[in-house]
C-alpha positions in Angstrom: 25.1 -4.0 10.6 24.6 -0.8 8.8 22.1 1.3 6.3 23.5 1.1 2.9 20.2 2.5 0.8 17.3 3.9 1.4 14.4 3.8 -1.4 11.6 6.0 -0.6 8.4 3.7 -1.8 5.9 6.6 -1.1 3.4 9.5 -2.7 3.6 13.1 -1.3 0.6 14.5 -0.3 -1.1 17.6 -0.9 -3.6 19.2 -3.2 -2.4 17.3 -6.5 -2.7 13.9 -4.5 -4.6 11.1 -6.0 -7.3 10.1 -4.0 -9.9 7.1 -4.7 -12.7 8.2 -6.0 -15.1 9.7 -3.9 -12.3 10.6 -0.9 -11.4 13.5 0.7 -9.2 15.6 -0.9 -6.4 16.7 1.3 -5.6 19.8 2.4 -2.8 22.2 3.4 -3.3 25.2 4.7 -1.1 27.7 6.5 -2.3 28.3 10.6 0.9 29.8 11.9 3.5 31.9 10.7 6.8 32.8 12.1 6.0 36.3 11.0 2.5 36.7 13.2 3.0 33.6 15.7 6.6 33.2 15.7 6.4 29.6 14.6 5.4 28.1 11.5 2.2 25.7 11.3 0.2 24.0 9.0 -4.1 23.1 9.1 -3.5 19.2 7.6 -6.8 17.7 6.5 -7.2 14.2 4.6 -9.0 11.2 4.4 -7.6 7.9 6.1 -6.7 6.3 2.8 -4.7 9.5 1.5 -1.8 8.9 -0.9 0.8 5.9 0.7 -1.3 4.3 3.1 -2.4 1.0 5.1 -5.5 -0.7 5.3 -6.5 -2.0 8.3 -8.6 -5.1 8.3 -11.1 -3.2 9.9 -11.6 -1.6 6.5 -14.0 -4.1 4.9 -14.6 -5.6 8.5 -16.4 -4.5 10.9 -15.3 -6.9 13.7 -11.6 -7.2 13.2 -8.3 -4.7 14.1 -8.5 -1.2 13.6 -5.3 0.6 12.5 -4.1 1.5 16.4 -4.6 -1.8 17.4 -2.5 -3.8 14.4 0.6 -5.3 15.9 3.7 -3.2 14.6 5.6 -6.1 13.2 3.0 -6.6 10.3 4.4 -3.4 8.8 7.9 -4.0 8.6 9.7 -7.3 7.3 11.8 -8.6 4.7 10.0 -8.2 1.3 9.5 -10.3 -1.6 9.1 -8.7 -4.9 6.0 -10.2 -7.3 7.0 -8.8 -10.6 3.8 -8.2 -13.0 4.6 -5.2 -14.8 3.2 -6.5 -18.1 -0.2 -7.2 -17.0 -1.5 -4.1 -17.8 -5.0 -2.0 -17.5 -7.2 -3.9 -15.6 -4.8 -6.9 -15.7 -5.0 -9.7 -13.4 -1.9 -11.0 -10.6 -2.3 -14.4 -11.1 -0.3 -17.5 -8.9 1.6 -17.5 -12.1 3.5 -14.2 -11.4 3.6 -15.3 -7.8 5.2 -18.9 -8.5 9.0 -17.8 -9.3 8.9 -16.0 -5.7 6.3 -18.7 -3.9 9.3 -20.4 -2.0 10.1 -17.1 0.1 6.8 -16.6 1.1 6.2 -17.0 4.7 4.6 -15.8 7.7 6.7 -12.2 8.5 7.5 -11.4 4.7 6.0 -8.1 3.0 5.1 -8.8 -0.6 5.1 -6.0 -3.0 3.7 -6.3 -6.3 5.3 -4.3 -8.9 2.8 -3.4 -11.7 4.5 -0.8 -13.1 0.9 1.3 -12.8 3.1 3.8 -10.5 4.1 5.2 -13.8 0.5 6.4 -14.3 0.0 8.5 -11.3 -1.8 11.4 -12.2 -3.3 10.1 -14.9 -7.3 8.8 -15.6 -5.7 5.3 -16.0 -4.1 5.0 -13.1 -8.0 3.9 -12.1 -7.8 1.2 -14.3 -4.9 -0.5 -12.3 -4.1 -4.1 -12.0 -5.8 -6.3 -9.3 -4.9 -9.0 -7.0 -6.6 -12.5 -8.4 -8.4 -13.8 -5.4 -6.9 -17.5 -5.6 -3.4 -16.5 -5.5 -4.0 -13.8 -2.5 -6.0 -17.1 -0.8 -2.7 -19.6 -1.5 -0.2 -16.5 -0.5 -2.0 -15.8 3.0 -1.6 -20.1 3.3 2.0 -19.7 3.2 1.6 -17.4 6.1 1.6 -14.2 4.2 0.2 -11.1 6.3 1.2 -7.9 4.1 0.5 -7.3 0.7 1.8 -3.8 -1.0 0.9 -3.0 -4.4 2.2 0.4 -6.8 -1.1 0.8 -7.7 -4.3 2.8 -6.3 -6.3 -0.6 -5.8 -5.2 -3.9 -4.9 -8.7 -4.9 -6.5 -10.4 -4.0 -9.2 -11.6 -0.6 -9.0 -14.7 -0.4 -10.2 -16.4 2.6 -12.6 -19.6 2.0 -15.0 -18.1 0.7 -17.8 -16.5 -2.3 -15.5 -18.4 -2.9 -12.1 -15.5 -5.3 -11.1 -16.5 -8.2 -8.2 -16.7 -6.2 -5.7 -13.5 -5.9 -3.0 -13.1 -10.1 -2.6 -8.6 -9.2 -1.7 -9.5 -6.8 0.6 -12.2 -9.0 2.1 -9.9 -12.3 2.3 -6.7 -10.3 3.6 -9.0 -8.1 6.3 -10.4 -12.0 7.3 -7.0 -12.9 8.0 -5.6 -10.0 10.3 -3.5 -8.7 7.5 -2.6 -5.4 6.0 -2.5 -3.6 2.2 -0.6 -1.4 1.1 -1.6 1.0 -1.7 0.0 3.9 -3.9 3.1 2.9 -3.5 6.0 4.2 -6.0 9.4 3.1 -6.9 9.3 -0.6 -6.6 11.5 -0.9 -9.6 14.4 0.5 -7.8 14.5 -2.1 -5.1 17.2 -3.9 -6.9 19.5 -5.6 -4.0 18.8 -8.7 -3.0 17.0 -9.2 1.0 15.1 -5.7 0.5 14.0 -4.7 4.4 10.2 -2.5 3.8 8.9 -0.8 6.3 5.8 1.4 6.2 4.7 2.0 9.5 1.5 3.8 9.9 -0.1 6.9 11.7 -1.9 5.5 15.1 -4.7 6.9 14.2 -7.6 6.1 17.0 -10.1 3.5 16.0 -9.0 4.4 12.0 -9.7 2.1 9.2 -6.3 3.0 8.0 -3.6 5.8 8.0 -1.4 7.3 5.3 2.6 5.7 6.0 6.1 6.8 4.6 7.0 3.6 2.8 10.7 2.9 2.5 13.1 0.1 1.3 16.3 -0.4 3.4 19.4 -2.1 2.1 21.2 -3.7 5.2 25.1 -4.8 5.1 26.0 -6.9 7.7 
């Protein structure tokens, strides 16, 4: 067995990253130089939920798994590919996008839903992404379902005064269930081989409510 592609599903980070608002802002700044210390070194500063990262349940959960303590093999598994790309702003991901993929679902499988929204990075819309409709995230985590990845900043609403949204209820019913999101990711359309491997493994970072990952797609060939 042998790599054959690698898709990079992930954000950079720096000054110009996207953050949810109300986050930290992260930071680079220079601390060594080869010049003066005779090594490079940077000062790295960012929230938990900076660019491509993973929620941990304890995110909207006070009593459940913090991101150290997540068993590894919920971020990495073959993935399934919910295709809602016509949705648009503040569109709903209903079981009827799910339905044409429903009989791959099962417990191990990473689902990525592919919005499209990726294409608005950097943009004041890109708040206004699609959302995760709470019945079909309930019927996908019956089928066993642990990891949901979205190309979006939100897999809820996200909420601003015009549209107050109800509340976090996919973050709630996933965190409830032991499982992780993904958000921010990129590139989703370009996963176009069939058995896509994801990974998007996660900084351990202690006692975190989440840590930013480098999200990739692997094409195996056996």
């Amino acid at each position: 067995m042998r790599i054959t592609r690698l898709v990079d599903l992930s954000v950079p980070v720096g000054p110009d990253t996207v953050v949810y608002p109300g986050d930290p802002r992260p930071s680079l700044a220079v601390h060594s130089t080869i010049e003066q210390d005779g090594f490079n070194l940077l000062d790295v500063r960012m929230g938990s939920q900076s660019g491509t990262h993973v929620d941990a349940p304890y995110h909207f959960e006070s009593e459940t798994a913090r991101i150290d303590q997540v068993p590894l093999s919920h971020f990495i598994g073959p993935a399934v590919v919910v295709v809602a790309t016509g949705v648009g702003s503040r569109g709903r991901i209903t079981w009827e996008h799910v339905e044409p993929v429903a009989n791959q679902l099962a417990e191990g499988v990473v689902v990525l839903f592919r919005t499209g929204w990726a294409a608005k990075y950097g943009d004041e819309e890109y708040f206004a992404n699609p959302f995760l409709d709470k019945d079909a995230c309930r019927r996908m985590l019956d089928l066993g379902v642990r990891a949901f990845c979205i190309d979006a900043i939100n897999i809820d609403e996200t909420p601003d005064d015009e549209h107050p949204g109800e509340g976090f209820p996919v973050h709630h019913l996933i965190a409830r269930a032991g499982g992780v999101i993904g958000e921010n990711f990129r590139n989703l359309d370009a996963i176009d081989w069939p058995d896509p491997l994801v990974a998007f493994f996660p900084i351990a970072l202690e006692g975190a409510d989440g840590a930013p990952v480098r999200a990739v797609a692997i094409e195996l060939q056996v």
